[in-house]
N, CA, C and O atoms as a GROMACS GRO file, in nm:
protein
  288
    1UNK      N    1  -0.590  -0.690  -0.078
    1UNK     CA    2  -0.578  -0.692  -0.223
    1UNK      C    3  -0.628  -0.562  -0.286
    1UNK      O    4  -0.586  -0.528  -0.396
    2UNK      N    5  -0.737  -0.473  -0.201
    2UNK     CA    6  -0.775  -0.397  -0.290
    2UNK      C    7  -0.643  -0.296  -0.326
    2UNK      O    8  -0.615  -0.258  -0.440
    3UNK      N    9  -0.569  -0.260  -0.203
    3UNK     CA   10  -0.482  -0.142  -0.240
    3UNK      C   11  -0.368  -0.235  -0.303
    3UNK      O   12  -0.282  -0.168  -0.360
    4UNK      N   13  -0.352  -0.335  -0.306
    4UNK     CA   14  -0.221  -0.393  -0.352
    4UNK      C   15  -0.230  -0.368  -0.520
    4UNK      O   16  -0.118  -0.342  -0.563
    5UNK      N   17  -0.333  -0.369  -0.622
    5UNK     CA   18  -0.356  -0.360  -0.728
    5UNK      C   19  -0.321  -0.239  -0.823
    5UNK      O   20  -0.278  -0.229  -0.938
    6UNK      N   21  -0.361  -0.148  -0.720
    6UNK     CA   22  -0.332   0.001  -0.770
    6UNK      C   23  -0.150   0.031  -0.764
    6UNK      O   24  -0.083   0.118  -0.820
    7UNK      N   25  -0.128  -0.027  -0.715
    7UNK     CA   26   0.021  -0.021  -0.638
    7UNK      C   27   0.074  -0.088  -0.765
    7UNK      O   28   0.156  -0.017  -0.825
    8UNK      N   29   0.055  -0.179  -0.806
    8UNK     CA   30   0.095  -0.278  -0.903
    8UNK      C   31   0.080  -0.238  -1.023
    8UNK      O   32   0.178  -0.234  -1.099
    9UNK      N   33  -0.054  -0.200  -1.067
    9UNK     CA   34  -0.083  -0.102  -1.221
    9UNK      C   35   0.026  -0.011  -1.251
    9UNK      O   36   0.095  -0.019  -1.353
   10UNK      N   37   0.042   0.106  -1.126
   10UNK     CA   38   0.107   0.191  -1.150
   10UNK      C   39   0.255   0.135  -1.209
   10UNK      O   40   0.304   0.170  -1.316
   11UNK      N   41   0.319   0.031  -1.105
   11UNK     CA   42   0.456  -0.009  -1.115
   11UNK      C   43   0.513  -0.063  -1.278
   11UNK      O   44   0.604  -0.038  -1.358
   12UNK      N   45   0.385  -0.162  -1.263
   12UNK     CA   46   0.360  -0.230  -1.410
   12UNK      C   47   0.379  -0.100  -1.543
   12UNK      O   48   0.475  -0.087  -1.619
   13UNK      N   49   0.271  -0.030  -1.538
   13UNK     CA   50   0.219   0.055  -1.666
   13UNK      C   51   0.369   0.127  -1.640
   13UNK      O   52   0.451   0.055  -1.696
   14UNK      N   53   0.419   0.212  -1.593
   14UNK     CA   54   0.601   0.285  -1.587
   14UNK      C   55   0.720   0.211  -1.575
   14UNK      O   56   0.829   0.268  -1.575
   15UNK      N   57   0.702   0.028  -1.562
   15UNK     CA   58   0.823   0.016  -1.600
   15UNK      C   59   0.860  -0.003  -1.762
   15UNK      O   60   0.969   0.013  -1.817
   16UNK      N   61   0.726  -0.046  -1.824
   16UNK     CA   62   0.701  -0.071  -1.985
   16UNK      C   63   0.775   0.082  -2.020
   16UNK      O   64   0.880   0.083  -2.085
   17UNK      N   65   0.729   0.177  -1.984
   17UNK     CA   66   0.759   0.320  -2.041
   17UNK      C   67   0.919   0.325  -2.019
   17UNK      O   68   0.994   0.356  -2.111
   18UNK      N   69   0.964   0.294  -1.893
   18UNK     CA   70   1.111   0.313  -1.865
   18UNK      C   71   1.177   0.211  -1.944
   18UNK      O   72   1.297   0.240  -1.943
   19UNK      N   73   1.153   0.084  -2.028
   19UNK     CA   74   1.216  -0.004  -2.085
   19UNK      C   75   1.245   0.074  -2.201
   19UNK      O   76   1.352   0.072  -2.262
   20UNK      N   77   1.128   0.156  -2.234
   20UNK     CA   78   1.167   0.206  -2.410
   20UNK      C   79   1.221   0.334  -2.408
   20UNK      O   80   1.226   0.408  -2.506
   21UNK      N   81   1.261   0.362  -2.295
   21UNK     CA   82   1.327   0.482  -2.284
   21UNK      C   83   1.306   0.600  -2.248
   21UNK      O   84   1.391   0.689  -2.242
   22UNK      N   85   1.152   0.609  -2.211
   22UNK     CA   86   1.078   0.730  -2.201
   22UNK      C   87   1.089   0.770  -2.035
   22UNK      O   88   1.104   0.691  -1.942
   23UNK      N   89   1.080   0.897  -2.032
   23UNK     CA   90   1.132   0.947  -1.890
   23UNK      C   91   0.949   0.925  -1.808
   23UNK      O   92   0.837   0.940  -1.856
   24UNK      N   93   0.978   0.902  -1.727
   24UNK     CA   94   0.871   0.878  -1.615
   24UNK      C   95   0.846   1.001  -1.546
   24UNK      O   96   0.953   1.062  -1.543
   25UNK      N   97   0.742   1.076  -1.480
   25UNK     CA   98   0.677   1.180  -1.442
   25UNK      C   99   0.693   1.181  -1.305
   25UNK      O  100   0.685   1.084  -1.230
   26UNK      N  101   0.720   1.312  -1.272
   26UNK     CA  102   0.724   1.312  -1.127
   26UNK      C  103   0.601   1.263  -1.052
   26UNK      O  104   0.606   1.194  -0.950
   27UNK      N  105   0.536   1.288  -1.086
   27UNK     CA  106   0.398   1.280  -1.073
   27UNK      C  107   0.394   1.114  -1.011
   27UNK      O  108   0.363   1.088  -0.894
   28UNK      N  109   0.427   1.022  -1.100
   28UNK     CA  110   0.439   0.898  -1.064
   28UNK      C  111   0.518   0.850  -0.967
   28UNK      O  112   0.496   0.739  -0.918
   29UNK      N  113   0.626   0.933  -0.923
   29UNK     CA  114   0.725   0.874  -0.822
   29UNK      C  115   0.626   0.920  -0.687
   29UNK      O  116   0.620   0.856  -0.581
   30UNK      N  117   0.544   1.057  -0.720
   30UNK     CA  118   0.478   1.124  -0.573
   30UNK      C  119   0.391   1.017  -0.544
   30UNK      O  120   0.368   1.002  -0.424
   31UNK      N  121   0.331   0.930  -0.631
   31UNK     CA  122   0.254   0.859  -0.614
   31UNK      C  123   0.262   0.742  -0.502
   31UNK      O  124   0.193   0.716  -0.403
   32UNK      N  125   0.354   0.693  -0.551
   32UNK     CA  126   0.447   0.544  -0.501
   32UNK      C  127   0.433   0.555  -0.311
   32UNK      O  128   0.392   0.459  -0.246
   33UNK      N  129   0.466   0.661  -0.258
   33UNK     CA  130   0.454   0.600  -0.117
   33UNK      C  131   0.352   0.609  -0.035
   33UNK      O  132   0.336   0.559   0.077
   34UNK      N  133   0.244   0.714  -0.136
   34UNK     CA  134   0.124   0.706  -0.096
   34UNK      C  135   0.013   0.555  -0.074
   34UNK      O  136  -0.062   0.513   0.014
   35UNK      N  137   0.067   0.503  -0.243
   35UNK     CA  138   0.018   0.352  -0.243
   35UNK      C  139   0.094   0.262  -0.128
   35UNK      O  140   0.023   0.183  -0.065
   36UNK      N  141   0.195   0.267  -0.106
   36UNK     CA  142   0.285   0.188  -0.062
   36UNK      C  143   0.292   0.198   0.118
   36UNK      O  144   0.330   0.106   0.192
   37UNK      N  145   0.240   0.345   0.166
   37UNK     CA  146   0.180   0.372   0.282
   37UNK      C  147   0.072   0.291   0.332
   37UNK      O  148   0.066   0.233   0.441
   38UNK      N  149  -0.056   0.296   0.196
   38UNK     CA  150  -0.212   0.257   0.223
   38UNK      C  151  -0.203   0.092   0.206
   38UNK      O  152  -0.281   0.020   0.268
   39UNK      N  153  -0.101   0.039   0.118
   39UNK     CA  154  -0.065  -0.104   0.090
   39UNK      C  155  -0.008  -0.171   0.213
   39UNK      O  156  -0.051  -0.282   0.243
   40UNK      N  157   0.097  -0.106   0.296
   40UNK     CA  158   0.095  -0.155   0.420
   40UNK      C  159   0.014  -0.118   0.536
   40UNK      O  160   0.038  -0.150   0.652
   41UNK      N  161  -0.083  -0.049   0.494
   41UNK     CA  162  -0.156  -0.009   0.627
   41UNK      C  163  -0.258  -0.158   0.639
   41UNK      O  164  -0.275  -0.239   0.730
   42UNK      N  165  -0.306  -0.145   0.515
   42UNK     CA  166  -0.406  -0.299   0.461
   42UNK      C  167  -0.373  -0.412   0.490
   42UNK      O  168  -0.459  -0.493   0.524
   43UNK      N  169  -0.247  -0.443   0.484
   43UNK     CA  170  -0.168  -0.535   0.575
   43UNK      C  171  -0.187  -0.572   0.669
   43UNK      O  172  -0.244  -0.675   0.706
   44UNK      N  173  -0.108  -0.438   0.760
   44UNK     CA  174  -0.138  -0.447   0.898
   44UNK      C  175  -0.258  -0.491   0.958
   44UNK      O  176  -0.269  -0.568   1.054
   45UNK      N  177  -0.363  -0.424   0.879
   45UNK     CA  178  -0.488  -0.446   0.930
   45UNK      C  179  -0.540  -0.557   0.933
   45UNK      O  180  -0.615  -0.586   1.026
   46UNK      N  181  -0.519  -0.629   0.849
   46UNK     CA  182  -0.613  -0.785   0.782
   46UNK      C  183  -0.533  -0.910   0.879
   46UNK      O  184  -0.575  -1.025   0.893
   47UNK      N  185  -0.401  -0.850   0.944
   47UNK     CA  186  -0.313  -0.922   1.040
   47UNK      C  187  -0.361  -0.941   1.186
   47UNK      O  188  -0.388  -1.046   1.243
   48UNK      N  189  -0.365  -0.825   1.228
   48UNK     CA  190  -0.433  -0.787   1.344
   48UNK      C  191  -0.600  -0.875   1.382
   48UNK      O  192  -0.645  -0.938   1.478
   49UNK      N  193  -0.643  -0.840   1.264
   49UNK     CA  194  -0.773  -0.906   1.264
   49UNK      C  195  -0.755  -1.030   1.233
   49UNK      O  196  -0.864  -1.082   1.253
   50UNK      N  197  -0.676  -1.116   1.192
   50UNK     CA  198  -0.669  -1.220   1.195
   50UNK      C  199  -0.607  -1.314   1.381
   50UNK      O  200  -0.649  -1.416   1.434
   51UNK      N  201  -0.515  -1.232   1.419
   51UNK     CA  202  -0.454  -1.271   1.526
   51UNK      C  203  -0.547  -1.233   1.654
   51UNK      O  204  -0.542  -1.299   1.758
   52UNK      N  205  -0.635  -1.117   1.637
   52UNK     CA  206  -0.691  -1.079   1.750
   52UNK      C  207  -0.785  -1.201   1.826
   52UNK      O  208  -0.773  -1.233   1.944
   53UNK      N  209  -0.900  -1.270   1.709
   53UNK     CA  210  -0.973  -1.380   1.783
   53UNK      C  211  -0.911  -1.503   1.823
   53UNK      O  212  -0.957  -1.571   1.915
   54UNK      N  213  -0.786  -1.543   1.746
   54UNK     CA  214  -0.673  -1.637   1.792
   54UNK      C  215  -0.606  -1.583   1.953
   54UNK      O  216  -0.571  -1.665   2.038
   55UNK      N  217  -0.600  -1.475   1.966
   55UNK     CA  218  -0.588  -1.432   2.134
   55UNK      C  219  -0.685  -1.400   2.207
   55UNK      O  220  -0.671  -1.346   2.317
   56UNK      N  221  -0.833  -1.441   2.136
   56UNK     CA  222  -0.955  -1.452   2.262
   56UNK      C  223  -0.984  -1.273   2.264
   56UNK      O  224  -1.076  -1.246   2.342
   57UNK      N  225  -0.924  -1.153   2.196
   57UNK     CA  226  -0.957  -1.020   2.192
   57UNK      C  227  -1.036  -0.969   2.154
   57UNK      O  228  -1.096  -1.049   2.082
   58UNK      N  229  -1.103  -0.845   2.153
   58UNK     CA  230  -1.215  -0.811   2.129
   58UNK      C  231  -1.216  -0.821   1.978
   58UNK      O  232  -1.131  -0.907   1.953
   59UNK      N  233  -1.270  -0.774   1.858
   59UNK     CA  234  -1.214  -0.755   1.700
   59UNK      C  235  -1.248  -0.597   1.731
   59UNK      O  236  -1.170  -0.506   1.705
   60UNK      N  237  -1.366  -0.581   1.786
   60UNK     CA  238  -1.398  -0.430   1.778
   60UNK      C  239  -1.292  -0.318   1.841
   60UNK      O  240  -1.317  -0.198   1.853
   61UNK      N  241  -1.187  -0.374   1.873
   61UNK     CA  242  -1.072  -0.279   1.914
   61UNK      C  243  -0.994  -0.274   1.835
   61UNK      O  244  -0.910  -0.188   1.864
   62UNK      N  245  -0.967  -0.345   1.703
   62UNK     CA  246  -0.901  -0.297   1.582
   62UNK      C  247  -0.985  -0.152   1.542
   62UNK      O  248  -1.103  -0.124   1.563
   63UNK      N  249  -0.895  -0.084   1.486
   63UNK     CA  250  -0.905   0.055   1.381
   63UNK      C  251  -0.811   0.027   1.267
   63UNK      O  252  -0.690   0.007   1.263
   64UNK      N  253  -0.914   0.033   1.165
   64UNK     CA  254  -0.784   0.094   1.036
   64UNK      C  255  -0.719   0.214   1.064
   64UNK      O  256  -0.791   0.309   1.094
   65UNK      N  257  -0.603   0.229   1.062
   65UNK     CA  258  -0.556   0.367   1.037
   65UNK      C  259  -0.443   0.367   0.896
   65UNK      O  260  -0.385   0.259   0.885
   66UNK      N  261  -0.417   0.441   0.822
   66UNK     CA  262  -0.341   0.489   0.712
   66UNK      C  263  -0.236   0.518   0.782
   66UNK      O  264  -0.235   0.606   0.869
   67UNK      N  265  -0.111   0.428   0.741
   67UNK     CA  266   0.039   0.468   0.814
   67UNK      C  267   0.089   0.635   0.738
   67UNK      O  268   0.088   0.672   0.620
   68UNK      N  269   0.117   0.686   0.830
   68UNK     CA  270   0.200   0.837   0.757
   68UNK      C  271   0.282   0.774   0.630
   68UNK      O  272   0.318   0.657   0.621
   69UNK      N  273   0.301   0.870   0.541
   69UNK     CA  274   0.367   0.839   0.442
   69UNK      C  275   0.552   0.889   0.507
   69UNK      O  276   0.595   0.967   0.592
   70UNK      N  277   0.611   0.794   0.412
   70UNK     CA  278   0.763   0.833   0.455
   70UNK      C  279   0.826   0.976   0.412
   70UNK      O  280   0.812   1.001   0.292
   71UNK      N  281   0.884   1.060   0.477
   71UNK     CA  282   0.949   1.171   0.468
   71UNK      C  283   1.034   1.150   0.348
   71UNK      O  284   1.023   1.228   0.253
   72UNK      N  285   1.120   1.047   0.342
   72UNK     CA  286   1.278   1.039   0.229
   72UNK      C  287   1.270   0.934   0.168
   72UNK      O  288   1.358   0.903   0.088
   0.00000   0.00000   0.00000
């Protein structure tokens, strides 16, 4: 949840702006797969750790890692 929020503000607060017509900032699109990288990395993670003691695995062999952001 924590990164899912920021992800959501942003989406939220620029589609209000794009309804009334106002052009949206590049700035905001650079944003988007950065959140959307760290939003599925958080995912992944909270998954893993959920499934790992359900397979008897260590937990301490999970790592967070931050998925690369997408090229295109």
């Amino acid at each position: 949840m924590i990164s899912f929020w920021p992800l959501m503000i942003l989406v939220i607060r620029n589609r209000f702006a794009a309804m009334r017509g106002r052009k949206i900032s590049k700035s905001v699109f650079d944003q988007l797969p950065i959140f959307l990288a760290h939003a599925g990395s958080r995912l992944d993670f909270a998954l893993w750790r959920e499934a790992y003691p359900r397979l008897c695995w260590n937990l301490r062999a999970i790592s967070f890692e931050i998925f690369p952001t997408p090229e295109s």
